[in-house]
C-alpha positions as CSV (number, residue, x, y, z in Angstrom):
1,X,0.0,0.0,0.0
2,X,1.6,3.5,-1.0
3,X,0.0,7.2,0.5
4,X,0.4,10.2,0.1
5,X,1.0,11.6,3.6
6,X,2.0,15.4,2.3
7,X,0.8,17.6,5.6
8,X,0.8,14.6,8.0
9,X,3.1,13.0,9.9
10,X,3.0,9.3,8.3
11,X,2.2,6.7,11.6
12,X,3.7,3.8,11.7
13,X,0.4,1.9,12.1
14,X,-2.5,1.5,9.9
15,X,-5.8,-0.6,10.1
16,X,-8.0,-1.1,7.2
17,X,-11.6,-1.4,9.2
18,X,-15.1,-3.3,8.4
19,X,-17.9,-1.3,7.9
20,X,-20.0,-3.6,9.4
21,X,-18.6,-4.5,12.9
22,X,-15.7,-1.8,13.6
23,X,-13.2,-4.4,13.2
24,X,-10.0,-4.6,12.1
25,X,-9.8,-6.6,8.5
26,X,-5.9,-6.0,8.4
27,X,-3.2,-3.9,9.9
28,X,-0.1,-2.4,8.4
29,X,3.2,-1.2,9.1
30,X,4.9,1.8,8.3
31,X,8.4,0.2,6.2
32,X,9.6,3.1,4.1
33,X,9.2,6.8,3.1
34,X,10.6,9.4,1.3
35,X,11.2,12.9,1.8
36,X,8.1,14.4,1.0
37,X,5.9,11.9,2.4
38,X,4.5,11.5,-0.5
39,X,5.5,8.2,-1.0
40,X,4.7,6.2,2.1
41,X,4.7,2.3,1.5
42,X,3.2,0.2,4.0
43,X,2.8,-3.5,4.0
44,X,0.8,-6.1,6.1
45,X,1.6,-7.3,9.6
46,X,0.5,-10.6,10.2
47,X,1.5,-10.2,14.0
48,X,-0.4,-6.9,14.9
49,X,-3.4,-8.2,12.6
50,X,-7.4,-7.8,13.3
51,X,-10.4,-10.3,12.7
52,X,-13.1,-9.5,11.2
53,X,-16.6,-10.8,11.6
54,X,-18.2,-11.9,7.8
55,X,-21.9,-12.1,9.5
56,X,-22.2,-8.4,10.4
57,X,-24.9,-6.2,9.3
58,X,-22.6,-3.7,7.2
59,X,-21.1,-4.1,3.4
60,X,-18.1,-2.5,2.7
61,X,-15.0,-0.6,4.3
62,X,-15.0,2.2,6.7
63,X,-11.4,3.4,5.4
64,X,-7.7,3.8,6.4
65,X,-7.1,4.5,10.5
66,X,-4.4,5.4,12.3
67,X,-3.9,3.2,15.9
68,X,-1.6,5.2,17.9
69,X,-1.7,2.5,20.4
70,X,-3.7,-0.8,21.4
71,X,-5.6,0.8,23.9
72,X,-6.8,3.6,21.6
73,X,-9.3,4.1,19.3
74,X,-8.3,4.6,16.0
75,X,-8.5,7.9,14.1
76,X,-9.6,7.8,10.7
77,X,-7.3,9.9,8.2
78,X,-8.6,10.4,4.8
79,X,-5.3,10.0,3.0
80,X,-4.9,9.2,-0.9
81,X,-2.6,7.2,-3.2
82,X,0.3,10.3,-4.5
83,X,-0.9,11.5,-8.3
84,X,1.6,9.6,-10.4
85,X,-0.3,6.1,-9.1
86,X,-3.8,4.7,-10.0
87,X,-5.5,3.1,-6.7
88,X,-5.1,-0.7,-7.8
89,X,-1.5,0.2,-8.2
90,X,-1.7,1.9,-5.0
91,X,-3.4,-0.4,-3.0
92,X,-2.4,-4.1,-3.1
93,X,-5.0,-5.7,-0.2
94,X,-4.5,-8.9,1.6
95,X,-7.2,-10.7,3.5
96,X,-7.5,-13.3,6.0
97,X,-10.4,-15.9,6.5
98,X,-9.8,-16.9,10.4
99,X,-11.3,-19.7,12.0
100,X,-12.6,-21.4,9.4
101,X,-14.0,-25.0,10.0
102,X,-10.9,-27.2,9.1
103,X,-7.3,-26.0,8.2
104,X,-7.5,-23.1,10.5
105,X,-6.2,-20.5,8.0
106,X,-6.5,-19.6,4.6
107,X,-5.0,-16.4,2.8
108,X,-5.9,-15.4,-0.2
109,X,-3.8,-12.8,-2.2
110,X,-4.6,-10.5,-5.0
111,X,-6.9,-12.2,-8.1
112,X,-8.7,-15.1,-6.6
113,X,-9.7,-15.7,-10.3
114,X,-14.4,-15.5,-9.5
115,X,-16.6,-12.9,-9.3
116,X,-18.8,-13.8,-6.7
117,X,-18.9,-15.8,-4.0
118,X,-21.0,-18.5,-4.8
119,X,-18.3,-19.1,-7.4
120,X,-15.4,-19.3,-5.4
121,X,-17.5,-21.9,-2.7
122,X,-18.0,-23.7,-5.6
123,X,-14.3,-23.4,-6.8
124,X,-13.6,-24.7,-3.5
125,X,-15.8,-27.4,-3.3
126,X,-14.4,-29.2,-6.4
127,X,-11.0,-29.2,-5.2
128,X,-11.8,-30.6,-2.0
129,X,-14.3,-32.8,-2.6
130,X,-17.2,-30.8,-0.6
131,X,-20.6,-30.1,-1.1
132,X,-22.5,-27.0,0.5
133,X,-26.0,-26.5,1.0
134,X,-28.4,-23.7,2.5
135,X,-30.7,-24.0,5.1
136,X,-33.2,-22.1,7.2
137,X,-32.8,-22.6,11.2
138,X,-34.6,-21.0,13.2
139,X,-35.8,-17.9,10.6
140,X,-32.0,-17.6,9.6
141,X,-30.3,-18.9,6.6
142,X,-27.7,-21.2,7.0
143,X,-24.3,-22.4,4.8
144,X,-23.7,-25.7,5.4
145,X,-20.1,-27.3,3.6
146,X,-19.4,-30.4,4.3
147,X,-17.4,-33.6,2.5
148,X,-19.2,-35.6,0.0
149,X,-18.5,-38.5,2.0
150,X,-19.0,-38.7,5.8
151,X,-15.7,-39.2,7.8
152,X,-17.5,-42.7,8.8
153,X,-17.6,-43.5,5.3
154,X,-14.0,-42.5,4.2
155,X,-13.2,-45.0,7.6
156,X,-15.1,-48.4,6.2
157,X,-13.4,-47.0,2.7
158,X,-10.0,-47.5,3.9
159,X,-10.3,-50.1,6.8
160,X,-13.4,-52.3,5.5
161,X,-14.8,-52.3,9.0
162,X,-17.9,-50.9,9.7
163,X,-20.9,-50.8,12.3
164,X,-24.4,-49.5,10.7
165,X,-25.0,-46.2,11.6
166,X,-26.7,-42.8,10.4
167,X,-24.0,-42.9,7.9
168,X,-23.8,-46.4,7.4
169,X,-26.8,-48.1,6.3
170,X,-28.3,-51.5,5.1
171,X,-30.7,-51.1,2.4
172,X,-31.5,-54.5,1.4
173,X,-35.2,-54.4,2.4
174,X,-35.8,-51.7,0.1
175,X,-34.5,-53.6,-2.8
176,X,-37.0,-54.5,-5.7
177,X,-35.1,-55.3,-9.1
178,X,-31.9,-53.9,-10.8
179,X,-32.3,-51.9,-13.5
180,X,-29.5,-51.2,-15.5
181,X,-25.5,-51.4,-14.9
182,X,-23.0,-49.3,-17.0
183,X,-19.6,-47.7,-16.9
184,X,-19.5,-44.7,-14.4
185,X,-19.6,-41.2,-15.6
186,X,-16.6,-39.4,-15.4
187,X,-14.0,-42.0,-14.2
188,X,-11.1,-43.2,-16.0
189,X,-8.0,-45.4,-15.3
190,X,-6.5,-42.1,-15.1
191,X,-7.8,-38.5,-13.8
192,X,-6.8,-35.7,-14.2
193,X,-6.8,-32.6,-11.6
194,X,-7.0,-28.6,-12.4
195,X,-6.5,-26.1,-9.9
196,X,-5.0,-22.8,-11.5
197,X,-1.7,-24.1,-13.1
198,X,-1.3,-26.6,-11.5
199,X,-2.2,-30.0,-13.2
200,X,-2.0,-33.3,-11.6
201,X,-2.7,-37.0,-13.1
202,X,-3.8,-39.7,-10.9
203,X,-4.3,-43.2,-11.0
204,X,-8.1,-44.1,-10.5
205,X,-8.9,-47.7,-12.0
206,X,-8.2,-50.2,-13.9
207,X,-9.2,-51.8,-17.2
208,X,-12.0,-49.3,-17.1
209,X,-13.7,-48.0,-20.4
210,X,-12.2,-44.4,-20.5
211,X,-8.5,-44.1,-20.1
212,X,-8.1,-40.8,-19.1
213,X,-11.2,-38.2,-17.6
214,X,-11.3,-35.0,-16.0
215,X,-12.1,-35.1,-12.4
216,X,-12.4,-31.6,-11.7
217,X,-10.9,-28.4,-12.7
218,X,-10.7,-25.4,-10.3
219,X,-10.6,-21.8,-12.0
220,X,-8.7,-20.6,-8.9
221,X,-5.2,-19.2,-9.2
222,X,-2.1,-21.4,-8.7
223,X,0.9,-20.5,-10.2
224,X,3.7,-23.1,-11.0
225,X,6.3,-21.0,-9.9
226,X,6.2,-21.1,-5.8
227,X,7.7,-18.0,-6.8
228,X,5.8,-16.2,-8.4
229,X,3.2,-13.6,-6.8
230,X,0.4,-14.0,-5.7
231,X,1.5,-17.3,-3.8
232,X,-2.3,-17.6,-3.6
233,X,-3.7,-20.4,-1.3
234,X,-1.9,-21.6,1.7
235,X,-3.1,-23.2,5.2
236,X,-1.3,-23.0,8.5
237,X,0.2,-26.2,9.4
238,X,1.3,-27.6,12.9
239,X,3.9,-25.6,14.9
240,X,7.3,-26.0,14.4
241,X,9.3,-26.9,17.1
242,X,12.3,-25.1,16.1
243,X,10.3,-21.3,15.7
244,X,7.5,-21.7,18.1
245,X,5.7,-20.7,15.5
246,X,2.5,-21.6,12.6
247,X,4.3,-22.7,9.5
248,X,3.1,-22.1,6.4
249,X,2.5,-24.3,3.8
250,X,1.3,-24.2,0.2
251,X,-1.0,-27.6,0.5
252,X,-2.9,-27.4,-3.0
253,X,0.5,-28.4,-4.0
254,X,1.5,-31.2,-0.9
255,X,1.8,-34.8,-1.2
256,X,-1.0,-34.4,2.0
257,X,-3.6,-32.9,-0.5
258,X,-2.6,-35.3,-3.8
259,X,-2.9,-38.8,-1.0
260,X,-6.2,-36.9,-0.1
261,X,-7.4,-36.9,-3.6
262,X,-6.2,-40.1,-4.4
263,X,-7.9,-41.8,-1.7
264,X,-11.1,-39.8,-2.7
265,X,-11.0,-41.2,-6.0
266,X,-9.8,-44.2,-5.4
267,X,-13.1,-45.2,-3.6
268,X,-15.1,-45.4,-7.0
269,X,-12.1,-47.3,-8.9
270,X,-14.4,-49.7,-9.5
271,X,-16.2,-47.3,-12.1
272,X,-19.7,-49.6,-12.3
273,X,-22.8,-47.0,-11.4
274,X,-26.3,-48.9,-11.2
275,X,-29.8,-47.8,-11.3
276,X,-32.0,-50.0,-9.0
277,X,-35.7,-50.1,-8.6
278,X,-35.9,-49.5,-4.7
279,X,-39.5,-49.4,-2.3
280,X,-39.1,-47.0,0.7
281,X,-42.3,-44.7,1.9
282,X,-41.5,-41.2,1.2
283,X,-41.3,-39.9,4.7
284,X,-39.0,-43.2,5.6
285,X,-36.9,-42.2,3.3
286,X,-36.2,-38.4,4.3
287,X,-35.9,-39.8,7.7
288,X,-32.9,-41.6,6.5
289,X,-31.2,-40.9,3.9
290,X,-27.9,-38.7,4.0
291,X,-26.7,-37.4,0.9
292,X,-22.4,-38.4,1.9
293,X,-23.8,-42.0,3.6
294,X,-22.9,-45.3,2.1
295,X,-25.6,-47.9,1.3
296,X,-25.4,-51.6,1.5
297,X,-27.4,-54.1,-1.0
298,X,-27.1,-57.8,-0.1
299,X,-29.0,-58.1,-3.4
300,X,-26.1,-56.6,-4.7
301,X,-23.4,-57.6,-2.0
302,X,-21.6,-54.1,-2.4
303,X,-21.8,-50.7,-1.2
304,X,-22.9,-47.7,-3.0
305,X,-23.3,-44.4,-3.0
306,X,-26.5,-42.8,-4.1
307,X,-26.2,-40.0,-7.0
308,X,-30.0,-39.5,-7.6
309,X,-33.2,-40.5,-6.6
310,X,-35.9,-40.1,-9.7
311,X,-39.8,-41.1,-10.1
312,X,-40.3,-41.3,-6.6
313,X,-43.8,-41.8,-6.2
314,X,-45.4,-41.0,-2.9
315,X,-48.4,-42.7,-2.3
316,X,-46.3,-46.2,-3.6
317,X,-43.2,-45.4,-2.2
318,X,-41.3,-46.6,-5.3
319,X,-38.6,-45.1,-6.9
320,X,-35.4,-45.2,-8.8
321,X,-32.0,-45.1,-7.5
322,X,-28.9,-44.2,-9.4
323,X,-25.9,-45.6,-7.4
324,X,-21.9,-45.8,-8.1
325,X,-20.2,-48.6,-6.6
326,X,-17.5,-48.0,-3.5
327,X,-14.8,-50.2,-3.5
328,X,-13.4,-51.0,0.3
329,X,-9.8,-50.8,1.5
């Protein structure tokens, strides 16, 4: 961030403030200036930084502050970017999403390649194998993310042991006929992974129909250059025991996030999805049924789980299923 501070006495602290809560989004520190003022550059301190909270009734920000100290209120100073600078080449804005359900952090830096939110939740999504949902609770609209497979899932996945559960269900009685089998849709012996610039081929099956498929591509930014700027997505990892201290680290491009896709994939490496003929009353069925479960057929003596649910008829309680095949351990 570069001011012009021509008039004033440049402080060594700024906070860029939320509109809607009075908090501080970021805070800055005073690194160089020239003689003038005119030039004033300031860059984000990680250390002295602010949280803001993303629910609040306001849009937008309140503007630049100065914080003489912790225990006093800021003072807002209406300063500008000097003449010879535009304000996007004034103003280079970092933000931090803090406690976040998962990895703890996330920073995001400069072009997060969407427009709008919904895109970048979606962006998301793909590349971690989420799915979000809204609900009302209580009068108030609710985001829901969560994986597309429950944790107990992913568990009888990798181990093959399992005790039926909300997540894990037996569906046998519900079984009337099978309709039809086929290859699955978008699985390959090979798959291939988009996120930015950064491409990634994985093994998925074998002696499947399709070679090679596209498992998702993610329009977010990832340069291949760890060098280059904006080093755009990174969580905080465990403390290192030399610093004291959260370490950074770029996981969209860790072996932790490529194992994480593999084993993801790997599930549905048998590539067989079904469509069954199933007889469940209707209110049974919302009672039960979770969209990441898994769902045994003894009919069928594998687990599945469910894509779509079509021609559900109410009064009958029949329906049909569309199901891809998980494969255990």
């Amino acid at each position: 961030m570069i001011l012009d501070f021509r008039g004033q006495t440049p402080p060594a602290t700024l906070q860029l403030r939320w509109i809607g809560s009075n908090k501080s989004m970021s805070t800055w520190r005073l690194v160089s200036r020239d003689a003038d003022d005119s030039h004033c550059k300031y860059q984000p301190n990680a250390l002295l930084g602010g949280r803001i909270e993303w629910y609040g009734s306001g849009v937008g920000y309140a503007g630049i502050y100065y914080r003489p100290s912790p225990d006093v209120d800021p003072v807002r100073l209406d300063v500008v970017p000097p003449p010879d600078l535009t304000p996007s080449e004034a103003f280079s804005l970092t933000g931090t999403i803090s406690d976040n359900v998962g990895d703890n952090q996330v920073f995001v830096n400069e072009d997060i390649g969407v427009t709008t939110g919904k895109d970048l939740l979606d962006n998301l999504c793909k590349a971690n194998q989420w799915t979000w949902q809204l609900k009302i609770v209580e009068g108030k609209i609710v985001l829901n993310v969560k994986p597309i497979l429950h944790s107990t899932v992913r568990d009888l996945i990798s181990t093959g042991v399992h005790s039926l559960g909300e997540y894990i269900q037996d569906w046998s009685d519900y079984f009337i006929s099978l309709e039809t089998i086929e290859d699955s849709e978008g699985l390959g012996n090979f798959g291939r992974t988009t996120f930015g610039e950064w491409i990634r081929t994985i093994r998925v099956g074998k002696g499947l129909f399709t070679n090679l498929s596209e498992l998702f591509s993610c329009s977010l930014p990832l340069p291949l250059n760890r060098a280059t700027y904006p080093c755009t997505w990174a969580f905080s990892g465990p403390l290192d025991p030399f610093q004291g201290a959260a370490v950074q680290t770029d996981y969209f491009r860790s072996d932790t996030y490529l194992n994480n896709c593999i084993k993801y994939y790997r599930a549905f490496r048998g590539g067989v999805d079904v469509t069954i003929k199933a007889e469940i009353p209707y209110f049974l069925f919302m009672q039960l049924f979770r969209e990441e479960g898994a769902y045994y057929f003894r009919q069928l003596n594998a687990w599945f789980y469910i894509r779509s649910v079509s021609d559900f008829d109410v009064v009958s309680g029949t329906c049909k299923i569309k199901m891809t095949k998980l494969t255990l351990k």
